[in-house]
N, C-alpha and C positions, 0 to 999 in steps of 0.2 A: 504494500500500500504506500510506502514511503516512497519508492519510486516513482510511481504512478505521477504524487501527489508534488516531485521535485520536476517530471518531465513536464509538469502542466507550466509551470514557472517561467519553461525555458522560452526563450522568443522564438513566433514564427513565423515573424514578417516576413522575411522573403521568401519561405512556401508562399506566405498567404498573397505578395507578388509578381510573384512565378505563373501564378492559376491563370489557365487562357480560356476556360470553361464560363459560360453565363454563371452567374451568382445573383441570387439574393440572399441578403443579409435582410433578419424577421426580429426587432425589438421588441420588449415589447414597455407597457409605459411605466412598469416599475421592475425595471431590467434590473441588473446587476452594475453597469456599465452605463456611464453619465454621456451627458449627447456630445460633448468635447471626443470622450472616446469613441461615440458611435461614427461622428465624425472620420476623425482618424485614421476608423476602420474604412470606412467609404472611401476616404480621398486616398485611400493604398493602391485602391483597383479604382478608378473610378468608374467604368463601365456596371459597376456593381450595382445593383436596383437594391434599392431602402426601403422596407414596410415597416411602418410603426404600429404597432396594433393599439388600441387606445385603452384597453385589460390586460392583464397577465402579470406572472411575475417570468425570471428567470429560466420559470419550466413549465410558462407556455403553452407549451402542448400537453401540461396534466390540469392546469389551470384556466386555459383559456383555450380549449379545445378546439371549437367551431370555429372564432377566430384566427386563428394557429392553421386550420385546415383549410380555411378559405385562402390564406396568404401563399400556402403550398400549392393550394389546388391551381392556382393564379400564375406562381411559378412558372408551374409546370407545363401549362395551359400553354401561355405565355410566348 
């Protein structure tokens, strides 16, 4: 579990980069991660499409399910 919880740490900006694949990144409005970071994360890739869900927390999709599944289904659509 220590590992696990020291690889999480590690930086992966340039995987996250690197990615040549469509992305969306799904917030949601009491994420973990402040909108400077969500920022952040967007302007790394910027081709990246931004959903903000206006419920959830961090886990989203046990919390805010239908909205979680409509931003996926939207992705994917997409």
């Amino acid at each position: 579990m220590q590992q696990i919880m020291e690889a999480v740490q590690e930086s992966r900006w340039d995987e996250w980069k690197a990615v040549t694949a469509p992305a969306t990144a799904v917030f949601a409005a009491k994420s973990m991660f402040e909108p400077s970071e969500q920022s952040d994360f967007i302007a790394a890739r910027p081709a990246t499409r931004k959903v903000l869900l206006p419920v959830g927390t961090h886990d989203a999709h046990l919390d805010a399910t239908a909205e979680w599944a409509a931003a996926l289904t939207h992705a994917l659509e997409g």
